[in-house]
C-alpha positions in Angstrom: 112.8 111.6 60.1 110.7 114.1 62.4 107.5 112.2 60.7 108.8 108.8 62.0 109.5 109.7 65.4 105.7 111.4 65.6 104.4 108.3 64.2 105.8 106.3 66.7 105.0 108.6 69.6 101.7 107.5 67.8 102.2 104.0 68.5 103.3 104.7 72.0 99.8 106.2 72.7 97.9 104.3 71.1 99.4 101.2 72.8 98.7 103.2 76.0 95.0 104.2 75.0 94.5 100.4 74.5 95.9 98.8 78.1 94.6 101.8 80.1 90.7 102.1 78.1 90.0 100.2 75.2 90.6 96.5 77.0 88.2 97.5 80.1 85.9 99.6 78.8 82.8 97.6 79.4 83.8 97.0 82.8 84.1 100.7 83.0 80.8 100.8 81.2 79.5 98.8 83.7 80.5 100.5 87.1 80.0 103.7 85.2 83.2 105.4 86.8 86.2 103.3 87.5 87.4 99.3 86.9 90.3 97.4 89.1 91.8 95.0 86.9 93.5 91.5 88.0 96.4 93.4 88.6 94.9 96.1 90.7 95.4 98.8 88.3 92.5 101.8 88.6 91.5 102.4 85.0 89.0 104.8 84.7 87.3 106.6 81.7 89.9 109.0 81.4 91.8 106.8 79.7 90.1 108.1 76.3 92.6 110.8 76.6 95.2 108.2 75.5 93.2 108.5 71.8 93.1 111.9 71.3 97.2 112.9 72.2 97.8 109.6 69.8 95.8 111.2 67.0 97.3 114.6 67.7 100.7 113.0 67.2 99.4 110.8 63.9 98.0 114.3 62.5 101.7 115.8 63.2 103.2 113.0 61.4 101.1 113.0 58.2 101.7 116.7 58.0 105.2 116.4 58.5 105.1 114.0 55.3 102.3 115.3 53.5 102.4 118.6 54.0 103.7 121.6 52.4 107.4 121.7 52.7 
């Protein structure tokens, strides 16, 4: 059960990593700080912080069923 729930905190993140970095990262590229999007969202290159709490939480969730019990 506890490695379902990290697995889809996983999800969650990663979901988040993609609308907030992974869709605008060559406009972020481009203006090498920050992007406004149609929708005048901000998204900035800290959105790559998204990936790494997302494969914290998939790490958590393979050790939960992988690992030692």
């Amino acid at each position: 059960m506890r490695a379902i729930v990290l697995a889809l905190l996983a999800a969650l993140f990663s979901f988040i990593f993609c609308t907030r970095y992974w869709i605008w990262r060559d406009c972020i590229a481009a203006s090498q700080s920050s992007c406004l999007t149609p929708d005048g969202s901000n998204v900035t290159g800290g959105g790559m912080v998204w990936a790494a709490i997302a494969f914290g939480f998939l790490a958590a969730a393979f050790i939960a069923q992988f690992g030692r019990r």
